[in-house]
N, C-alpha and C positions, 0 to 999 in steps of 0.2 A: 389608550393611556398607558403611558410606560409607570414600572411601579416605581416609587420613591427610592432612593438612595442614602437617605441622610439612616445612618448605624443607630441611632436612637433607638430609631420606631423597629427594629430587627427585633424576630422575636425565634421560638426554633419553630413555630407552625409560620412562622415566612421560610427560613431554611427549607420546611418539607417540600412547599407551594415552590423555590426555586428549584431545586433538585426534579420535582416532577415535569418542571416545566422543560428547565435544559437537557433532561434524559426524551421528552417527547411521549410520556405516559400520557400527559395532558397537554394539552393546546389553548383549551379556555377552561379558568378556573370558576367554580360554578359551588357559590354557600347555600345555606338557608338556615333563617329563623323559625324554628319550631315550638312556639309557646303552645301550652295546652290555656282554653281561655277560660278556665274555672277562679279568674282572680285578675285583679293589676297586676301591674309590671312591676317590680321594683328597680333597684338601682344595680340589684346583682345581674337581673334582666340585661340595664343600660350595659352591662361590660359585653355581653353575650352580642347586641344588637351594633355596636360601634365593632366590635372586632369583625362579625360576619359580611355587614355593610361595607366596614372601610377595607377587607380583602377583597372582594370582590370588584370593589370601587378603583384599589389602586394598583392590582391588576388585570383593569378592564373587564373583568366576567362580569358575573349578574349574581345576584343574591335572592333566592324566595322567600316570600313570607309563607309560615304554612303552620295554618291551627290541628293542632294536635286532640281533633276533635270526637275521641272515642269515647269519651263517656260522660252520655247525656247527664244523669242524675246531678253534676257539680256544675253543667256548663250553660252557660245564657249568652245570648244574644249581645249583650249589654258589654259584657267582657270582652270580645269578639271587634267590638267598636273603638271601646277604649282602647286596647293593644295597636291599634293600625291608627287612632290619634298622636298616641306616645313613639310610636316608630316617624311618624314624619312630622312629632315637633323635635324630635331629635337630632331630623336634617337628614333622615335617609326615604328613600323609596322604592318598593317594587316593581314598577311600573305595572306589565301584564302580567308579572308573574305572581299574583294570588292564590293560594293552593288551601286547600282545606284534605285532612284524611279520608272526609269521609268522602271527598271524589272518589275515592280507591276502593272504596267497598267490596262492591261487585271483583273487583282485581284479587283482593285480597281472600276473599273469601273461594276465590279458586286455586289461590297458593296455598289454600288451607287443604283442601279439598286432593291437592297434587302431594302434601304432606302425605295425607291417611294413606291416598295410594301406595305411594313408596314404602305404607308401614313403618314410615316415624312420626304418628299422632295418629289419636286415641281419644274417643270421648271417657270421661272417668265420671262416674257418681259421686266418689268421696264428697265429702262436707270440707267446706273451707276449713275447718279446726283438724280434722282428719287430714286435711291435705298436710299442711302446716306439718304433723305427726310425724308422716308417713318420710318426709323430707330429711330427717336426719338432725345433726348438729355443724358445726366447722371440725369437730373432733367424729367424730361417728358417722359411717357411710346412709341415706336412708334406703326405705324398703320399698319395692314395687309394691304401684295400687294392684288392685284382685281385678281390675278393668284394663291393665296394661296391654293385657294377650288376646281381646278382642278381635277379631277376622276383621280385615280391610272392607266387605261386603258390612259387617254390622257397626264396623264405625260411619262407615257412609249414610248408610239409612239413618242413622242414630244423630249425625251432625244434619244432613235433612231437615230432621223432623225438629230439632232446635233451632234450626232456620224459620220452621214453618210455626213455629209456639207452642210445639206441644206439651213442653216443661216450663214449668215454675222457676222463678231469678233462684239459682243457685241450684236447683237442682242437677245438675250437670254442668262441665266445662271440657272443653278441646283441649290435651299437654299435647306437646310434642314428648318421643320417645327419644330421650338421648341417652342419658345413663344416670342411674339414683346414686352412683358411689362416686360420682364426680368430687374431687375437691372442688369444685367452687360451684357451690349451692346454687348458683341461679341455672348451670345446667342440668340439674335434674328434675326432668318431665316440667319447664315453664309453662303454665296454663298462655295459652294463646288466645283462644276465645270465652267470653261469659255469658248468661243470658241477662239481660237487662229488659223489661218490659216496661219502657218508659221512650216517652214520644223525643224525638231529635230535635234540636233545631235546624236542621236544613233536610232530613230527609223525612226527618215526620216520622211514622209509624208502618216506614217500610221494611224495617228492620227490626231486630229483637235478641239478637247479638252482636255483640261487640269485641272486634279484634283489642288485643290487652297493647299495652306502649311496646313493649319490646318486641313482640310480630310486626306494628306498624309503620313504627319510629324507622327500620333499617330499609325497611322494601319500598316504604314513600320515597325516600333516597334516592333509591335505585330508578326507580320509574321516572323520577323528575331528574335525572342524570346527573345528580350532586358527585361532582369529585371530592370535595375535602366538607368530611363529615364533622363539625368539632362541637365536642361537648364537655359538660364541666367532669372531671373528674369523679363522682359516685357513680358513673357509668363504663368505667373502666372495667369495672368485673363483666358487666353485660355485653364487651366486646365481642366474646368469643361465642355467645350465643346470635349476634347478630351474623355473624361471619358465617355460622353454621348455617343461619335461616335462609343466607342469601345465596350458599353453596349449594345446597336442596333445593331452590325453587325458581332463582331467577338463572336466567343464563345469559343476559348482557353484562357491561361493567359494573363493577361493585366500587360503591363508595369508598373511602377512605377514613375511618372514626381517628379523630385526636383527639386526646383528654389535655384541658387545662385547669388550672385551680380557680373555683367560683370564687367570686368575692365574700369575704367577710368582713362586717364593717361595726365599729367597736360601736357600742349602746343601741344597737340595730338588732332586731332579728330579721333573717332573707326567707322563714318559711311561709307559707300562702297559707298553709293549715293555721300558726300560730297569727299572722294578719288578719284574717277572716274571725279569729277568735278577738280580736280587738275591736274589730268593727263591731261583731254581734253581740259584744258584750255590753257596747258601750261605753270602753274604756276610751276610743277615739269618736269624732263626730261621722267619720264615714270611709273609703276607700281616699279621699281626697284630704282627708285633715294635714294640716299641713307638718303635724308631727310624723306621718308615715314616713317611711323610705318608698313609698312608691311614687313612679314617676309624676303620675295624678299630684300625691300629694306635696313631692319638692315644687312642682309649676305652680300649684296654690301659694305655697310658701313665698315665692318671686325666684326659684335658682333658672339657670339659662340653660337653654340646650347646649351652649358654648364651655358654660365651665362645668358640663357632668361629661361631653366630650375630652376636653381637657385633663379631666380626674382620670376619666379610664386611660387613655395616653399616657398618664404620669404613672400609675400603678401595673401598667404593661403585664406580660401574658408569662406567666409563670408556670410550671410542673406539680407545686409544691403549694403545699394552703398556708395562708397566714390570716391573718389580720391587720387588716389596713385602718390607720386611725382616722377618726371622723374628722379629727380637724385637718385634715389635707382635704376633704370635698369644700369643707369651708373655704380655706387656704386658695381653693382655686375660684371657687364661685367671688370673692373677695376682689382678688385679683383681675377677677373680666365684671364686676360693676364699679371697679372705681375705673375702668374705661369708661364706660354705657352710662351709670347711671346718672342720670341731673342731681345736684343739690338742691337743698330747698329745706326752712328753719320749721321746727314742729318741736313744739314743749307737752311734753309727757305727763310731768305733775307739775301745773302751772302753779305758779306763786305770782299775785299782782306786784309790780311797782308803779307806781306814782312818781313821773318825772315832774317835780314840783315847782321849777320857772325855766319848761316847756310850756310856750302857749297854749292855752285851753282853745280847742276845738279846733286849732293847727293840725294838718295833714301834711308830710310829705315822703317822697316816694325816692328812697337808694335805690342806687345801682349795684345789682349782685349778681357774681359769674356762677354761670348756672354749669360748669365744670369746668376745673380747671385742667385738669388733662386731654380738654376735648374743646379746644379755641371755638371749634363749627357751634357749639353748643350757644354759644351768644350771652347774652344778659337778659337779668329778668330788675322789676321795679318793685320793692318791698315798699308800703305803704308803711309809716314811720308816725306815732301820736304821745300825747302825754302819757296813755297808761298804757304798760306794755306787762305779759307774760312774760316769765323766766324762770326753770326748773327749780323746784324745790331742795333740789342738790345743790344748785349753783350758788346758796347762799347758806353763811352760818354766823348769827349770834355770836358765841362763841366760838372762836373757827378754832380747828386745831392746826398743829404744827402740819407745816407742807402745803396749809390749805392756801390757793393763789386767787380765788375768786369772790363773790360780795362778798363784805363783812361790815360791820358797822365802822364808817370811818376810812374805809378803802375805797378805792377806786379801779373798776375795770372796766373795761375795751367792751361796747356788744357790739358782734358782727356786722360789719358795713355799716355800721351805723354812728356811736360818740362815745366819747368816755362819761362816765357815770359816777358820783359817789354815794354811798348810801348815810344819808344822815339822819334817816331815824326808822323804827320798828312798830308796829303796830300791829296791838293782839286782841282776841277777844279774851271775854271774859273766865272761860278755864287756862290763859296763860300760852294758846295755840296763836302762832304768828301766822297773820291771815294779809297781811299788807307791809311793803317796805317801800320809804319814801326816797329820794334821790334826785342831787342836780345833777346837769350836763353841761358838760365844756361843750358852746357851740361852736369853737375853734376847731373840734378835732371831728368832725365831720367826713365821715370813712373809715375814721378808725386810726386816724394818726396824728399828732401834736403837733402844732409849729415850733412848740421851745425844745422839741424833742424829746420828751421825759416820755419816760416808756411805762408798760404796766405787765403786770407779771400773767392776769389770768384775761381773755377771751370766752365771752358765754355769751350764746343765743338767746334768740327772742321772736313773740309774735305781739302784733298791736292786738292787745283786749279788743278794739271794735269792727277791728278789719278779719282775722283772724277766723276760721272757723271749726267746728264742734267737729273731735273725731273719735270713733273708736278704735285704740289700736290693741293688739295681741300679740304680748309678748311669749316667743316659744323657746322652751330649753329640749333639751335631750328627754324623748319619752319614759328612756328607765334609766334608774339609778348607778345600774351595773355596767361595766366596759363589758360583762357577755351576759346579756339579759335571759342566754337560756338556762344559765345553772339557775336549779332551784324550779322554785312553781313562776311563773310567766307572770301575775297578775301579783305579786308579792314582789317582785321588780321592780313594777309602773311608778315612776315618778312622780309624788302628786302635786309638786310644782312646774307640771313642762310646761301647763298654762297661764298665763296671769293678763286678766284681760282689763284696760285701762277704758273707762268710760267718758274721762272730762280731757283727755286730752286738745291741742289747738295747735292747729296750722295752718302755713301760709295760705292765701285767699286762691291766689293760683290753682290749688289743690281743687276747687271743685271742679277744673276740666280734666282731672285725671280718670282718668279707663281702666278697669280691673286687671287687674296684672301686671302693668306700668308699675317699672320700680324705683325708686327713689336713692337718695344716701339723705335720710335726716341728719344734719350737720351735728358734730360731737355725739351722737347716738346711735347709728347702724345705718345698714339699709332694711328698707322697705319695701313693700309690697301694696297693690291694693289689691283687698279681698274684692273676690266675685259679691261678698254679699252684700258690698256699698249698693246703694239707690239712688235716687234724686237729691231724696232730703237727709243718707244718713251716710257718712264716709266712713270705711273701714278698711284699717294696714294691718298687715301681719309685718314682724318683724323676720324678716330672711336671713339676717345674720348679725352680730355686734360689729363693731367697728375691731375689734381687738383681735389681733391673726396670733392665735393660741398656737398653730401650727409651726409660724417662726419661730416662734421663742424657743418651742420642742426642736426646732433645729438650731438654734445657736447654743442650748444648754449641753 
């Protein structure tokens, strides 16, 4: 597959990947996705999983998946599953090349082992807080541990015997020896291995230390023959540690690390510590609510693998961090469901009318295009009766100025259906309007006039007895702040991002819809259907408003 040409998609990690290519360094270009599975995916994930995929993809190589599975105590099974669900509703695949860390084990811990020899690592006593000390500051060089000078013979035995359990989690760890008055902190003496006395998931309790991310992370690379190594930029400092590890120990080719700028995405947070604290607190319903950024939770929501593909496309590969506003992922998920999605009428807060000389116990059934942008899409037959539903909005008493829809005494349009006037109100007894009566022009049947008099407002509807019972959920932004990390996290949380509607009604159609199948409720968004509909009880989330907040930010 030759790679694309169109200047768009250029980015400078394409630049690198031509340059290696036309100089002959490299012949097949070779990624990998390395998530550790202690969490979902989020959407900063998605930028990480399309850029890896789609180089590989569109310069023919291959791309690994490969869990970054060193330490047991955060990682399960569950997560492990979820990750390799989310990579291939994304549209990308592996194929054979599945890799886990802890294949390496064994490998690794004789790179460890080839360190000591050389005399650059070192098992050290110190206490984590002691380590931390003895490290220094960005302004102040630190100090060697009182373990650094150890004999090659007593680190041997000594890294052994933490192999074999003889120490307690934390009482010891393996540094490499590189230099304590390094200006850049992560070279002085990084602990490379820990004890952990806790069972694996895939190797069980063969094991009892654990190689750390930065010993793992560069030499998995190397062994799986990764040419272009690319990671988000807070790994930029740990370059020259990996360079060191792989100069010391491997002697084939050495990967290539590029830094580019993670996503950040406004009223979002992208950390796994701060998500898991929402989960466990209960501030969301679970890894999948649809308020999360994780990928779990936009696919609950109803977004497409199409338009978070799209988003990362549109927000391309940068040097340099920023912040990407949320309404561009809106903006594009928007843009690929008014392809995709069918229409179809669903009232939110239903208000009856009574079409008052409509036939009693008359039934009939319009014709409504079930997308207009999509001819294939065909027609659907809206069952049509004397009482019909119609949002609570769409009418007012006393309307005010601009307002173009019911009012006492006006006349509008309902969709594919007749024009309507309202000639009278009906309240209960505190003064609450509970019913509005109304005739119909059966002349204008579709929705147009034969004397040609026109009407200003257009409002939806469902037949009161065709109609059926739904639950839908309305979602806003989780926190209040465009950067929900200043401040405490849970003093943030938006306590309106939910607003869950219990009497809504829609079209009859709707009960052969399938969880996930997304809609555009007409004049009100699109939709979604939740997993947790049944037989007898339908439930939407709403996936986005109908209103592209994101254009407007571009024409202003």
């Amino acid at each position: 597959m030759n790679k694309p040409v169109d200047p768009n998609v250029s980015n400078f990690i394409r630049n690198i990947i031509d340059e290696d290519l036309a100089s002959g360094k490299h012949t097949t270009v070779v990624t990998r996705f390395p998530p550790e599975p202690n969490g979902y995916l989020h959407i900063g994930h998605a930028k990480s999983i399309c850029l890896n995929f789609g180089l590989a993809r569109d310069y023919g190589g291959r791309c690994h998946l490969r869990f970054d599975d060193t330490n047991p105590v955060k990682e399960e099974e569950e997560y492990m599953e979820s990750i390799k669900e989310d990579v291939r509703w994304l549209g990308f695949d592996w194929g054979e090349h599945l890799y886990h860390a802890s294949d390496y084990f064994e490998q690794l811990y004789e790179f460890a082992v080839k360190l000591i020899k050389k005399g650059k690592a070192y098992v050290c006593h110190l206490s984590q807080d002691e380590i931390r000390e003895y490290r220094g500051t960005l302004t102040e060089p630190g100090r060697e541990s009182p373990y650094r000078n150890r004999s090659v013979e007593e680190n041997l035995d000594l890294f052994e015997r933490m192999r074999k359990g003889e120490f307690a989690d934390g009482e010891c760890v393996l540094r490499a020896k590189i230099d304590m008055a390094s200006p850049n902190v992560v070279m002085r003496d990084p602990i490379l291995y820990r004890i952990r006395h806790v069972s694996h998931p895939r190797t069980g309790d063969r094991w009892c230390i654990y190689p750390m991310y930065d010993f793992t992370h560069c030499l998995s690379d190397a062994l799986e023959g990764i040419t272009h190594s690319i990671c988000t930029l807070e790994f930029e400092n740990n370059r020259p540690l990996y360079e060191w590890i792989l100069e010391e120990v491997f002697d084939g080719p050495h990967p290539q690390q590029i830094e580019f700028a993670r996503l950040n995405l406004s009223y979002t947070v992208m950390s796994k510590r701060k998500l898991l604290r929402l989960v466990e607190e209960g501030i969301v319903s679970g890894w999948d609510d649809p308020r999360m950024p994780t990928i779990a939770g936009l696919r609950r929501r109803g977004f497409t693998p199409e338009a978070i593909r799209d988003f990362c496309d549109r927000i391309g590969v940068a040097k340099a961090n920023s912040v990407v506003d949320y309404a561009l992922l809106e903006h594009c998920l928007r843009e690929d469901l008014n392809q995709r999605a069918e229409r179809t009428m669903a009232v939110l807060r239903p208000l009856k009318v009574v079409i008052t000389n409509y036939p009693e116990g008359q039934v009939e059934y319009l014709e409504a295009v079930n997308n207009p942008q999509d001819p294939s899409a065909g027609t659907r037959q809206i069952p049509f009766a004397r009482e019909i539903y119609i949002e609570q909005d769409d009418f007012a008493e006393d309307p005010p100025k601009g307002f173009f829809r019911l009012a006492p005494g006006r006349e509008v349009r309902l969709r594919f259906a007749y024009f309507i006037t309202c000639t009278d109100v009906i309240k209960d007894e505190a003064g609450n309007i509970i019913e509005v009566h109304c005739t119909y022009d059966p002349e204008t049947k579709g929705g147009t006039a034969p004397d040609g008099r026109k009407v200003k407002g257009t409002i939806h509807w469902v037949s009161v007895e065709h109609s059926l019972p739904a639950e839908v959920r309305l979602y806003d932004h989780l926190f209040t702040k465009e950067d929900p990390n200043e401040g405490d996290l849970s003093e943030n949380v938006n306590p309106n991002s939910l607003e869950v509607l219990t009497d809504a009604r829609v079209e009859p159609r709707m009960q052969a819809a399938k969880p996930l199948e997304r809609f555009q409720f007409e004049r009100v968004g699109y939709f979604c259907v939740d997993p947790d509909t049944t037989a007898g009880r339908l439930v939407f989330n709403r996936t986005v408003p109908l209103r592209d907040s994101w254009a407007k930010i571009q024409k202003s």
